[in-house]
C-alpha positions in Angstrom: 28.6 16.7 6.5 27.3 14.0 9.0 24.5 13.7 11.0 25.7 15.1 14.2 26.7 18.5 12.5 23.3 19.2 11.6 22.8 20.0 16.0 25.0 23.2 15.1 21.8 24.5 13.3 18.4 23.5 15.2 15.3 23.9 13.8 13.9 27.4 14.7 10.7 26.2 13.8 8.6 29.1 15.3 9.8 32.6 15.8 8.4 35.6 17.7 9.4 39.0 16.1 12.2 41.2 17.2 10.9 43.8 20.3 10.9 47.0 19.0 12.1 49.6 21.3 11.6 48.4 24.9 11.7 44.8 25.0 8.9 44.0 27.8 10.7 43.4 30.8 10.1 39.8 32.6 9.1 41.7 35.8 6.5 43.0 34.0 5.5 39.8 31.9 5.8 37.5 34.7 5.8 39.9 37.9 2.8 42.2 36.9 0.9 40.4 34.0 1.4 36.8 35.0 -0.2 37.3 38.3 -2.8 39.6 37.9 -3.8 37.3 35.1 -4.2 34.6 37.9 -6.1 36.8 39.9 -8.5 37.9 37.7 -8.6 34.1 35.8 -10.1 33.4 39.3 -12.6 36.2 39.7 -13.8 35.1 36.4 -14.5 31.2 37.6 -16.1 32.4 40.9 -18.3 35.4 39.7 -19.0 34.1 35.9 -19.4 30.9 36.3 -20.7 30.9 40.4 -22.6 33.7 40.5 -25.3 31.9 43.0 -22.3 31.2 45.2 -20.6 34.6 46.4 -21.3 34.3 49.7 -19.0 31.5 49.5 -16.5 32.5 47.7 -16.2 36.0 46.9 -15.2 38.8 49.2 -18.8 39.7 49.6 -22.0 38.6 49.1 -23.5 40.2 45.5 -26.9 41.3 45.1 -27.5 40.3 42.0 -26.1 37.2 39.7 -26.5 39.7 36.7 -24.2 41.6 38.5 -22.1 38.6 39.6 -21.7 38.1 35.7 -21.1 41.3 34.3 -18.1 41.4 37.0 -16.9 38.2 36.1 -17.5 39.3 32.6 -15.2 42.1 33.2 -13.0 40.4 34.6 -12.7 37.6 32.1 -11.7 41.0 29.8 -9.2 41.1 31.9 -7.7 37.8 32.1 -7.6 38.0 28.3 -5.6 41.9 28.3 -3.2 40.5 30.6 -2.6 37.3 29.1 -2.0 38.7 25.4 -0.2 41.6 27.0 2.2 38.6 28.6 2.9 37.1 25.2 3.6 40.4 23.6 7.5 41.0 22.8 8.1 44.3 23.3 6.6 47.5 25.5 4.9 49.5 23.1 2.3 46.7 22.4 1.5 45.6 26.2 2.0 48.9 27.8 -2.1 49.9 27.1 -2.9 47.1 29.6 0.4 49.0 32.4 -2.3 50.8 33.7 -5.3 48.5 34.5 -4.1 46.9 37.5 -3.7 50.8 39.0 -7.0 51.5 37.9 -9.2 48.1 38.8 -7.6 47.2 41.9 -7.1 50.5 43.1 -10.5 51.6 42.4 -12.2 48.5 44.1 -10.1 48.9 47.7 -11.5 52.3 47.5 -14.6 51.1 46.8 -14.9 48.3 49.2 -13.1 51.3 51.9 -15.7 54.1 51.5 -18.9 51.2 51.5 -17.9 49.9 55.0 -20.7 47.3 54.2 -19.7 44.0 55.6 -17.6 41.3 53.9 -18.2 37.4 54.0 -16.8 35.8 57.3 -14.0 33.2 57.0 -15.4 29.5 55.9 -14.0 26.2 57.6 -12.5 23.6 55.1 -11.6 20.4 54.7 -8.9 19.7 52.3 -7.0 15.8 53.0 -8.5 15.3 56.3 -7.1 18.9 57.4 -9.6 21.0 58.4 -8.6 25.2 58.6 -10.4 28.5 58.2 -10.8 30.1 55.2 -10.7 34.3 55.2 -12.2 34.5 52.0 -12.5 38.2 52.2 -9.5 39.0 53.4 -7.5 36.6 50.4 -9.0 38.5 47.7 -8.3 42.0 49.2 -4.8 40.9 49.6 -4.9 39.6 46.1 -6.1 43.3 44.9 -3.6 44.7 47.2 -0.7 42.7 46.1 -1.9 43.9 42.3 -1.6 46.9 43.1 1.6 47.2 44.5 3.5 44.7 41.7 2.2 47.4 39.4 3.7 50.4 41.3 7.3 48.4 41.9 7.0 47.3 38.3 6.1 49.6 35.9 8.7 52.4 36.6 11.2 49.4 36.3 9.9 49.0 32.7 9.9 52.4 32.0 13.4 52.7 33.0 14.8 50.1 30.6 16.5 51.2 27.7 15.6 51.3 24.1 17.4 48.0 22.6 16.0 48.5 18.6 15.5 51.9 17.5 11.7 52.1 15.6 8.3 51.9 17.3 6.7 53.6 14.8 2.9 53.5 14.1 2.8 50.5 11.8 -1.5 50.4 12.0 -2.7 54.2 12.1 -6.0 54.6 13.7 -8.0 56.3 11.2 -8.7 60.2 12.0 -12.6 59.0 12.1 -11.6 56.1 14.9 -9.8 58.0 16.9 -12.9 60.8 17.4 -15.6 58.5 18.2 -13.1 56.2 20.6 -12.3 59.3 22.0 -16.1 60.5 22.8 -16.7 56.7 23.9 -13.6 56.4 25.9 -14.4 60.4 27.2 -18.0 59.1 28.4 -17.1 56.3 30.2 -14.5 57.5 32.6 -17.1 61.1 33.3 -19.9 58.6 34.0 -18.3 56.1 35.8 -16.7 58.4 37.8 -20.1 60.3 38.7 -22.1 57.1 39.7 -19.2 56.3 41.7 -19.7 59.6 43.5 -23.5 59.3 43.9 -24.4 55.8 43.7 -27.9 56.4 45.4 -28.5 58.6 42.4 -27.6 55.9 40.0 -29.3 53.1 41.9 -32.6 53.7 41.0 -31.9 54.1 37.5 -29.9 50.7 37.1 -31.2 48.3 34.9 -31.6 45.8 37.2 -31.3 45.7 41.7 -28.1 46.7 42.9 -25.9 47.5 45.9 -23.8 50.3 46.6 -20.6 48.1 46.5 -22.0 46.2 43.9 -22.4 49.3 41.8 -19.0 51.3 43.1 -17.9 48.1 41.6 -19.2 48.3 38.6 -18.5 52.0 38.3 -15.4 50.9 38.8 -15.1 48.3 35.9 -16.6 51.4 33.4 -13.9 53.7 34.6 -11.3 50.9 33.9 -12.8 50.3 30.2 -12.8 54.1 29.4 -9.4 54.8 30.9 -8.1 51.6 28.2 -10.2 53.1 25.2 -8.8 56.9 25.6 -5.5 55.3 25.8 -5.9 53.4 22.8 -6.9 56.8 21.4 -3.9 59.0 22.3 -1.5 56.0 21.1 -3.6 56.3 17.6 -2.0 53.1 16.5 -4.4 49.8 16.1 -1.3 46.9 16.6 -0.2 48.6 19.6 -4.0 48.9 21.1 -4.5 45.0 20.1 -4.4 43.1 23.5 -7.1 45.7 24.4 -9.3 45.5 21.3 -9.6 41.9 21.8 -10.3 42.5 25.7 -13.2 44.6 24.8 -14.9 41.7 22.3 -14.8 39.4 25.0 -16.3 41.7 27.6 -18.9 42.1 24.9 -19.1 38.3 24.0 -19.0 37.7 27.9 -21.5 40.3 28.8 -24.8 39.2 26.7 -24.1 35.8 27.5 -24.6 36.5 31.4 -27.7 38.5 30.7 -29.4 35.7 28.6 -29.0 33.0 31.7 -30.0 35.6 34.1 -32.7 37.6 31.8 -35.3 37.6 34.4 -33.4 39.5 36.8 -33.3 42.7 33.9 -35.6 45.4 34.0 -36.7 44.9 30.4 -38.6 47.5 30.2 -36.8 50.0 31.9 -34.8 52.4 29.3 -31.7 52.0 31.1 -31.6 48.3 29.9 -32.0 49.0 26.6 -29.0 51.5 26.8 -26.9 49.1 28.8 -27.4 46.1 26.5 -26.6 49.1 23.7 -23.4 50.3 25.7 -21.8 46.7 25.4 -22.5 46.6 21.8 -20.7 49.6 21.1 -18.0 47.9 23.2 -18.4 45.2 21.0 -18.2 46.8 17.8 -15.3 49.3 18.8 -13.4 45.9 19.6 -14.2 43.9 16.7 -13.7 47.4 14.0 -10.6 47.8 15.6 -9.2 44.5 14.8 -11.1 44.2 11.7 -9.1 47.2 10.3 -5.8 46.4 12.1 -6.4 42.4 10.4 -6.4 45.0 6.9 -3.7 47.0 7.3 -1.3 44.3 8.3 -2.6 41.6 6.2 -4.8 42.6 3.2 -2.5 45.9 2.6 1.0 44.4 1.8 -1.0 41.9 -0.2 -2.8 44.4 -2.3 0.9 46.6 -2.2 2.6 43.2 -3.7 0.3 42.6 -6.7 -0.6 45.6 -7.6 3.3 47.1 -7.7 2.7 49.8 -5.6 5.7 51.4 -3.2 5.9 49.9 -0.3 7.7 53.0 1.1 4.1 54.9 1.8 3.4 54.4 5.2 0.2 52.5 5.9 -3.0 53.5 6.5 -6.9 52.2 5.8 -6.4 56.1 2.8 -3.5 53.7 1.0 -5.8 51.0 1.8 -8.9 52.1 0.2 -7.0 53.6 -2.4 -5.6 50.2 -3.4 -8.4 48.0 -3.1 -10.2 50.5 -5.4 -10.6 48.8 -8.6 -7.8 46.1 -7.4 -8.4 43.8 -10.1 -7.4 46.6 -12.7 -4.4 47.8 -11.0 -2.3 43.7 -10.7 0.3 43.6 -13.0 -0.3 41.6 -16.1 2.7 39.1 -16.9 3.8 40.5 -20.5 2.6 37.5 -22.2 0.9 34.1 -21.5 4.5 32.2 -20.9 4.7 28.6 -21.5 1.3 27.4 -20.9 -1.7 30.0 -21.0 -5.3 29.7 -19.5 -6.5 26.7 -21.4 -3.2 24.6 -20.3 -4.4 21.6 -17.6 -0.9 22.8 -15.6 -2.6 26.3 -15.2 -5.6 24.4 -14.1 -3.5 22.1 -11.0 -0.5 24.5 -10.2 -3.4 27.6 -9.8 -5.7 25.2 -6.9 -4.4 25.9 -3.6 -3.5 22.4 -3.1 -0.4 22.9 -5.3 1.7 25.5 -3.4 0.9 23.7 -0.2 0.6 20.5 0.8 1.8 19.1 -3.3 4.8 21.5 -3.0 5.5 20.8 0.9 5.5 17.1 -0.3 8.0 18.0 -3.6 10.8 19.4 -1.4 10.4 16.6 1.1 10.7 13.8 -1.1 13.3 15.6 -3.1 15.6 14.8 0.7 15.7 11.3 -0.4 18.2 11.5 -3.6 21.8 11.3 -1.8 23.2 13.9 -3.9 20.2 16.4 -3.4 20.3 16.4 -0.2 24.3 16.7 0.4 23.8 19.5 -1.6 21.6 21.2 0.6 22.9 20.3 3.5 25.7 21.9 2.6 25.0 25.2 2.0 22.8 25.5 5.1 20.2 27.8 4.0 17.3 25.9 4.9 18.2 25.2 8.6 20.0 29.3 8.5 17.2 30.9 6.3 14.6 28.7 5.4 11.9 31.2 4.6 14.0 32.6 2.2 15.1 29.5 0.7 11.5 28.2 0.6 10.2 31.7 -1.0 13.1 31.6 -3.7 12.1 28.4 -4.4 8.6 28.5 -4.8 8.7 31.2 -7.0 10.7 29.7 -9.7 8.2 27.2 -9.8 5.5 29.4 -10.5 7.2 31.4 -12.6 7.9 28.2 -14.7 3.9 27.6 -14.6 2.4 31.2 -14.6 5.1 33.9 -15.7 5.6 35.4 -18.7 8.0 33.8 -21.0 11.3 36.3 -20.7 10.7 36.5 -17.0 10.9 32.5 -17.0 13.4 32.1 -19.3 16.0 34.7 -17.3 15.2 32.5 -13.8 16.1 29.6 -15.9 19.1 30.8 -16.8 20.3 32.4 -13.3 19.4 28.7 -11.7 22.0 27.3 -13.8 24.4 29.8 -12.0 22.6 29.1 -9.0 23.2 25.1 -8.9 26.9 26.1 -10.1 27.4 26.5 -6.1 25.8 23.5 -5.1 29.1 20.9 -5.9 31.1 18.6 -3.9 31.4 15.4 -2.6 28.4 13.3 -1.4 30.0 11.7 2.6 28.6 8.5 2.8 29.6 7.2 -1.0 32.0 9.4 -1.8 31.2 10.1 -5.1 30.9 13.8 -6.8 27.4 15.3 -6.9 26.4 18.2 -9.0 22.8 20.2 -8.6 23.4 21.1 -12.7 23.2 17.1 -13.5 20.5 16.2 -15.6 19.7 13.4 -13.3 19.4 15.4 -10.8 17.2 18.2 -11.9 14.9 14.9 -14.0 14.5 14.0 -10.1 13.2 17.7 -8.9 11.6 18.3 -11.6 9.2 15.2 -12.0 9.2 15.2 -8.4 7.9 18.7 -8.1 5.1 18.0 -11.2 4.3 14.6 -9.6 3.9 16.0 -6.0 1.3 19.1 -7.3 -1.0 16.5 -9.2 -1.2 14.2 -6.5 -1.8 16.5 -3.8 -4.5 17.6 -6.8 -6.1 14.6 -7.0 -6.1 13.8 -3.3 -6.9 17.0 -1.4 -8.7 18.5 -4.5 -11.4 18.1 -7.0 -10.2 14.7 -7.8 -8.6 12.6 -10.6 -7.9 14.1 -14.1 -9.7 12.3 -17.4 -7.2 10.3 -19.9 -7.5 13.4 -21.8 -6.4 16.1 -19.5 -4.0 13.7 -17.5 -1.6 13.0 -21.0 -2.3 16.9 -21.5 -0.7 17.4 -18.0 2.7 15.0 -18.7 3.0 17.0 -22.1 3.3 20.0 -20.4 5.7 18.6 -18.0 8.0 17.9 -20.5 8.0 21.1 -22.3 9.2 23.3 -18.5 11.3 20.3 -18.4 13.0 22.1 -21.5 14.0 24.9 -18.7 16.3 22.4 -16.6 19.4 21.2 -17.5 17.9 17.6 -18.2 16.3 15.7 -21.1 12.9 16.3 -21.5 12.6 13.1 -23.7 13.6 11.5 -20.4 10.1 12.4 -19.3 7.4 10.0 -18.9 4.4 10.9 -20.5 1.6 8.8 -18.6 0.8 7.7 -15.4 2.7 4.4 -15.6 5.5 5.9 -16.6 5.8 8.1 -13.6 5.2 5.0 -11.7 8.4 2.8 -13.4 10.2 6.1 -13.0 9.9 6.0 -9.2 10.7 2.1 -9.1 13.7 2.8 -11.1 14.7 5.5 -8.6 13.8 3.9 -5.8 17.3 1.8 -5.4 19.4 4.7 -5.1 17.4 6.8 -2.7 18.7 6.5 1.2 17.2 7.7 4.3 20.6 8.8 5.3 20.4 10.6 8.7 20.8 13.7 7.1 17.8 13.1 4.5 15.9 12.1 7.8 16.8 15.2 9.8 16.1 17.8 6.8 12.8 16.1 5.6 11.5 16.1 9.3 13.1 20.4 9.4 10.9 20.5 6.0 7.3 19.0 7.3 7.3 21.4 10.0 5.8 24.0 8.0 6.4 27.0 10.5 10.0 27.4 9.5 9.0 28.9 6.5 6.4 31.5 8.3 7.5 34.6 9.2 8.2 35.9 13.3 4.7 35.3 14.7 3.2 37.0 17.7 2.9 34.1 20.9 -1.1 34.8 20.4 -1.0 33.5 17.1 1.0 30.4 18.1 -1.8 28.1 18.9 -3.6 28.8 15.4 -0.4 28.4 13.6 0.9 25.2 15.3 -2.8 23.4 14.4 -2.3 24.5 10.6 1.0 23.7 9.9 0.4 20.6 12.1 -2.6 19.6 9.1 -0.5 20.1 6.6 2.2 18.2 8.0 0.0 15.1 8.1 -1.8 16.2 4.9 1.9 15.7 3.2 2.5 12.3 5.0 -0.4 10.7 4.3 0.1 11.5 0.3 3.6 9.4 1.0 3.7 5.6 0.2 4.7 3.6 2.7 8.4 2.6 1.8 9.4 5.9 1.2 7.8 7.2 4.8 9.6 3.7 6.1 13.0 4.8 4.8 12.6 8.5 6.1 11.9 6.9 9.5 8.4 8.7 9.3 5.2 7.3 11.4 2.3 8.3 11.1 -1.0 5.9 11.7 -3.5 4.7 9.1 -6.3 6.0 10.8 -4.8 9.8 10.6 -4.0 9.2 6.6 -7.9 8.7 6.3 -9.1 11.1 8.8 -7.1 14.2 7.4 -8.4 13.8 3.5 -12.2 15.3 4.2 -10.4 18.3 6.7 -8.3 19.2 3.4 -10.4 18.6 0.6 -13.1 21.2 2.9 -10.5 23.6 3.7 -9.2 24.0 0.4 -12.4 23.9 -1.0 -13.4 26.5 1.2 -10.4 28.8 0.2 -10.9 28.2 -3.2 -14.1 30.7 -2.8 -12.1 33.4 -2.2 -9.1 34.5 -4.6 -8.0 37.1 -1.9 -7.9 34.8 0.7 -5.4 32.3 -1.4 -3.4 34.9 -2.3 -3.1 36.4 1.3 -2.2 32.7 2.4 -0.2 32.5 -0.2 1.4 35.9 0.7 2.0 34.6 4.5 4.0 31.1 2.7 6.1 32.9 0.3 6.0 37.1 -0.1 7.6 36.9 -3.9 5.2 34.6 -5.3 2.4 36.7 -4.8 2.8 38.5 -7.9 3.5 35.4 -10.0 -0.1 34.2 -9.1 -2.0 36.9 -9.0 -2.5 37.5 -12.8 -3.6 34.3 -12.7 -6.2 33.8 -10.0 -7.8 37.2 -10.9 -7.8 36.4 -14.7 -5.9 39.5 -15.7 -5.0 39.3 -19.5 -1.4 39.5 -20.2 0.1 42.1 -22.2 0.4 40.2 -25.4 -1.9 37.3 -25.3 0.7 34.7 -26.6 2.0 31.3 -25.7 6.0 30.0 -26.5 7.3 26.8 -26.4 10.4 27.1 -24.6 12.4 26.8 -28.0 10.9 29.8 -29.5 11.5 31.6 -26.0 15.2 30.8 -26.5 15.6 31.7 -30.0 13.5 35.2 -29.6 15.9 36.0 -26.2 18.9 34.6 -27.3 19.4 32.1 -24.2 21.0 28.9 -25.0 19.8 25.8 -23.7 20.1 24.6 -19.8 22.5 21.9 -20.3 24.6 23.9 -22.2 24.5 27.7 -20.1 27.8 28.7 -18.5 29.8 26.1 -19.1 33.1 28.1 -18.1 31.5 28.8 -14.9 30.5 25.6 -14.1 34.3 24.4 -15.4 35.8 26.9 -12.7 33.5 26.1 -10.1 34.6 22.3 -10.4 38.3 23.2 -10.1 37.9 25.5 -7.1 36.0 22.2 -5.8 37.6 19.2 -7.2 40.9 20.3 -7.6 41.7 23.8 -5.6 40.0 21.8 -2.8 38.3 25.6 -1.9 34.7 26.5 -1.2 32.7 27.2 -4.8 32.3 30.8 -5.3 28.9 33.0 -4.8 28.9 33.9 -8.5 25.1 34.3 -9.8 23.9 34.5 -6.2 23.8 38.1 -5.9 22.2 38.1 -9.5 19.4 36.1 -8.7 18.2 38.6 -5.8 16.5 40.5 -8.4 14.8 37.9 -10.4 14.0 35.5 -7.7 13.7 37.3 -4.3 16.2 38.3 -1.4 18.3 35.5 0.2 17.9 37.3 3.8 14.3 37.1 4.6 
C-alpha cells in the first residue's frame, strides 16, 4: 500500500457521539440557539461588565448596577444554556433550553409593554468618519422580538423531525430525592416570580436592594425563566439530558456573588431579604453543581466501578447501583487467580503500574514501533488503526498489561491467541519487496524491547526519576522472562542499559520514515483517535490533553528518529512540557480511582487488568511462574513453535494462492482480549 492510499481512510481524530432519537435540527442549532446566544452574549458585556453605562447602551436606563449585574448575570446563564445546547447532537439533550427564549424574551416585551416607563433615546455615532443615529432601545427590542419569533418558527420544526436512532432512554436517572426538592425549588420560583411580577409595588419595598418596576418585572422575569428550566429538568428526571441547564445554573451562581461583591454597598445588608437572596443563589448554585456532580458519577465513576468489580452491566444506572458498588469497592475487584509473571515486589510492577506507563511510555511504544518497514506494512494493511483505532489501541494495551499484571493462565492463553493473531498480519513489504511476517522473532524482539524501553523511559522522564543499578538490571531481567511469551529469543535481550542502547544503533539502519510510517505515527500521536465519541463541550479540554501528551511523547524521542519521521517540534517545548507531566502525573498518582477512570476513558478492557493491582488486592493463590512453568502446568508450547500448520496455510493463501490471509484466531481473541468493534 502506498502513501496516497492511506487518503481513503482520514484520520477521524475527534468524534461526537451518534444523536439519539431526534438529531437536533440545524434551524434549531444555528437558527434558534446560535442567535439568541449572540444576543444574550451581548446583554451579558453591556449589563455585566457596564453596568454604570445603561443609559448608553441598554434599552433603558437601570436603577441599580446590582441590578445591572444580576441581569447580566442571568444572562451570562444564558449564553452558556444556549451555547452547550448548540454543541449538543441530538434533541433530547438541548430541548430543556427549547423553551427559554419563549419564556425570557417573551416575558421582558411584556414587561417592558405593561411598565410604559420610558426607554433610552437613540445616540449619535461615529464609526469611520460616518456619523448616524443609534436606536438603542429599539435594537434590543427587536433583538427580543426576533428571539421570540425564531423560537415559535423553529421549535415545531424540530419537533416535527423524525426519530433517526431508536433509544433515548434515561441513561443518568435523577435520584427520587433530586427530583422532590428540584421540584419544590423549581415549583417556588415560577409562584414567586410570577406574583412579584403581578404586584411589583408589593415586592419593592422588600427588595434587597433599590429597584424599579421594570427593573424588577425584569428580574421577576429572569426567576420565572430559572424555575420554568429546573421543573423541566424535573419532569425529564434524567441528569445527562438536563446538563446544558445544570451548568447554566452554576454560572448564574458563580456570576451572581461576583456582581454583588463589586457592588456590595448598594445591598441592604441588613435587611432579611439579602440574606435570603444571597441564600436563593446558593441553592442555585448547589442544585447546579449536585446535579453534575452525580451525573460526572453515574457516567464516569459507575462503568468504572461496573468494570472492576465484574458486575452486569445490563442493570440500568442509577446513584442505588452506584452506592451499592462503591460500597466496600476495594473488596468486591476481582483478584487475578495468582500473582502471574512478576508479583508485587517485581521493579516491572513498580514502572508498568505509574501512570506514566500506559500513557505517554505506551503512546511512545506504538509510535516508534511505525518505524520497522515490516511493522508498519503490516499495519497498514489491515487498516484497523485508521478504521477502528480505539479498538485496536484497547486490544493492544491490554495484552501488555496482561503480560505485566495478569495472572499467569490468563497471560499465557493471550499469548497464545497473538500467535494466531500475527498469523493474519503477512505479505509483502511495497517499497523493498521482501516478505514480512508479524510472528518473526525479529519482529516481535523489536515490539517487545520497544514497548519495555518506551514505559521505563517515559518512567524516568515524566516520573519519579531514574532506577538504581540494582533495580534497573532487575527491570531487563524481567524483560527477558515476558519476552519468553513472544515468538522471539529472550537471550536476544539486552540486559543493561548499554545494551538497549547498541540494540537501537544496530536497528537503526534498517528503520525508514517511509511515507506510510510518517502518516501512521503522525494518526498515532494524536491521542484522541483512541477516545471514545465526545460531546463538542468537552472538545476544548480534550484537545489541550491529548495535545500534552502528544508533545510529552515527542520530546522523549531522540532527534534522528523524530528527523526520519519528519517530526518537529522545538527545544524549548521538550523542556517546557517535563515539569507539566511530572505534576500531572504526580498529581494522579494520589488518587487510584482517578488513574483507573483515566485509564478507563484510554482503554475500557484494561481496567480490570490494573485494578487488582493499584488497589493491592491479593490474588487468589499468592504465587509467581516463570513463563516455563506456566507452559508446562497449561500445556502451551512455546511462541516460536504455536500453530505452525496455521501459520504454514496462512503463507500459501499469501505467497502462493496470492489470496487475502484468513480471519482464523480473530474471532477467538474477542473473548480474551476485547471486541474488535469498539
Amino acid at each position: 500500500m502506498n502513501a496516497a492510499s492511506t487518503a481513503e481512510y482520514p484520520d477521524s481524530r475527534l468524534r461526537t457521539p451518534e444523536p439519539v432519537g431526534k438529531a437536533l435540527h440545524p434551524a434549531v442549532r444555528d437558527g434558534l440557539f446560535g442567535s439568541v446566544a449572540l444576543l444574550c452574549g451581548g446583554a451579558f458585556l453591556v449589563l455585566y461588565l457596564g453596568s454604570g453605562a445603561t443609559n448608553w447602551w441598554f434599552a433603558w436606563t437601570v436603577a441599580s448596577p446590582l441590578t445591572a449585574t444580576t441581569l447580566g448575570a442571568g444572562f451570562g446563564a444564558a449564553f452558556v444554556l444556549f451555547v452547550l445546547a448548540a454543541l449538543e447532537p441530538d434533541w433530547a439533550n438541548a430541548r430543556i433550553a427549547g423553551s427559554a427564549p419563549l419564556v425570557l424574551a417573551g416575558g421582558i416585551l411584556l414587561a417592558v409593554a405593561l411598565d410604559g416607563a420610558e426607554l433610552n433615546p437613540a445616540h449619535d455615532l461615529t464609526v469611520a468618519g460616518v456619523s448616524f443615529s443609534m436606536p438603542v432601545a429599539d435594537v434590543w427590542l427587536l433583538g427580543l422580538g426576533l428571539g421570540l419569533l425564531v423560537t415559535v418558527l423553529t421549535v415545531p420544526v424540530q419537533l416535527a423531525r423524525r426519530v433517526e436512532v431508536e433509544g433515548g432512554g434515561r441513561t443518568a436517572p435523577m435520584p427520587g430525592w433530586v427530583r422532590v426538592i428540584a421540584g419544590i425549588e423549581g415549583t417556588g420560583l415560577v409562584a414567586a416570580g410570577a406574583v412579584c411580577f403581578a404586584r411589583p409595588e408589593l415586592a419593592g419595598s422588600w427588595w434587597p436592594w433599590p429597584v424599579g418596576v421594570l427593573d424588577l418585572r425584569v428580574l421577576c422575569v429572569l426567576t420565572v425563566t430559572v424555575g420554568v428550566l429546573i421543573v423541566h429538568a424535573t419532569v425529564d428526571g434524567d441528569l445527562r439530558r438536563t446538563a446544558v441547564g445544570l451548568a447554566a445554573l452554576v454560572a448564574f451562581g458563580v456570576l451572581v456573588p461576583a456582581g454583588v461583591l463589586f457592588h456590595a454597598d448598594d445591598l441592604r445588608w441588613p435587611a432579611p431579604s439579602a440574606w435570603f437572596f444571597l441564600a436563593t443563589v446558593a441553592i442555585l448554585l448547589g442544585t447546579g453543581a449536585i446535579g453534575l456532580l452525580l451525573l460526572a458519577l453515574l457516567r464516569v465513576a459507575l462503568p468504572v466501578l461496573t468494570a472492576v468489580t465484574g458486575a452486569g452491566s445490563d442493570v440500568p444506572p442509577s446513584t442505588a447501583r452506584l452506592a451499592e458498588l462503591a460500597r466496600k469497592a476495594r473488596s468486591r475487584i476481582t483478584p487475578h487467580a495468582d500473582h502471574g509473571f512478576f508479583g508485587p515486589d517485581s521493579v516491572a510492577w513498580k514502572v508498568w503500574s505509574y501512570p506514566t506507563s500506559l500513557t505517554v511510555g505506551f503512546q511512545r511504544a506504538v509510535v516508534v514501533e511505525e518505524l520497522e518497514p515490516g511493522l508498519v506494512a503490516s499495519v497498514d494493511a489491515t487498516k484497523a488503526i485508521r478504521t477502528r483505532p480505539r479498538a485496536r489501541y484497547d486490544r493492544t494495551l491490554r495484552y501488555f498489561a496482561m503480560v505485566a499484571f495478569a495472572s499467569t493462565r490468563d497471560t499465557m492463553k493471550a499469548a497464545d491467541v497473538l500467535v494466531k493473531i500475527h498469523s493474519v498480519g503477512i505479505g509483502i513489504e511495497p517499497a523493498s519487496g521482501k516478505p514480512y511476517d508479524a510472528n518473526d522473532p525479529e519482529s516481535q524482539l523489536w515490539i517487545h524491547l520497544t514497548a519495555w524501553h518506551s514505559i521505563l523511559y517515559a518512567y524516568e522522564k515524566y516520573g519519579p526519576g531514574k532506577l538504581g543499578p540494582a533495580e534497573e538490571a532487575r527491570y531487563w531481567a524481567e524483560c527477558a522472562a515476558a519476552a519468553e511469551l513472544q515468538t522471539c529469543d529472550p537471550a536476544d535481550v539486552p540486559r543493561d542499559r548499554a545494551g538497549v542502547r547498541a540494540y537501537f544503533e544496530r536497528m537503526r539502519p534498517r528503520l525508514v520514515g517511509s511515507p506510510v510510517a510518517r502518516s501512521t505515527m503522525d494518526h498515532l500521536l494524536h491521542a484522541e483517535v483512541m477516545l471514545p465519541p465526545m460531546p463538542l463541550v468537552h472538545w476544548p479540554a480534550t484537545v489541550v490533553v491529548t495535545g500534552a501528551l502528544r508533545v510529552a511523547t515527542i520530546a522523549s524521542m531522540p532527534r534522528w528518529m523524530r528527523d526520519m519521521a519528519g517530526i518537529q517540534q522545538s527545544r524549548l517545548l521538550d523542556a517546557l512540557i517535563v515539569p507539566v507531566m511530572r505534576l500531572s502525573f504526580r498529581l494522579i498518582r494520589t488518587s487510584r480511582w482517578l488513574q483507573l477512570g483515566a485509564l478507563h476513558l484510554l482503554s475500557p478492557s484494561t481496567t480490570p487488568v490494573v485494578a487488582p493491582i493499584l488497589f493491592g488486592v491479593p490474588a487468589t493463590t499468592p504465587e509467581t511462574l516463570t513463563p516455563a512453568e506456566a507452559r508446562d502446568r497449561y500445556g502451551y508450547p512455546k511462541p516460536a513453535q504455536a500453530h505452525l500448520e496455521l501459520r504454514a496455510r496462512q503463507h500459501r493463501r499469501v505467497f502462493t494462492e496470492r489470496q487475502a490471509p484468513s480471519d482464523t484466531g480473530l474471532a477467538e481473541s474477542e473473548e480474551v482480549l476485547g471486541t474488535r468493534r469498539r
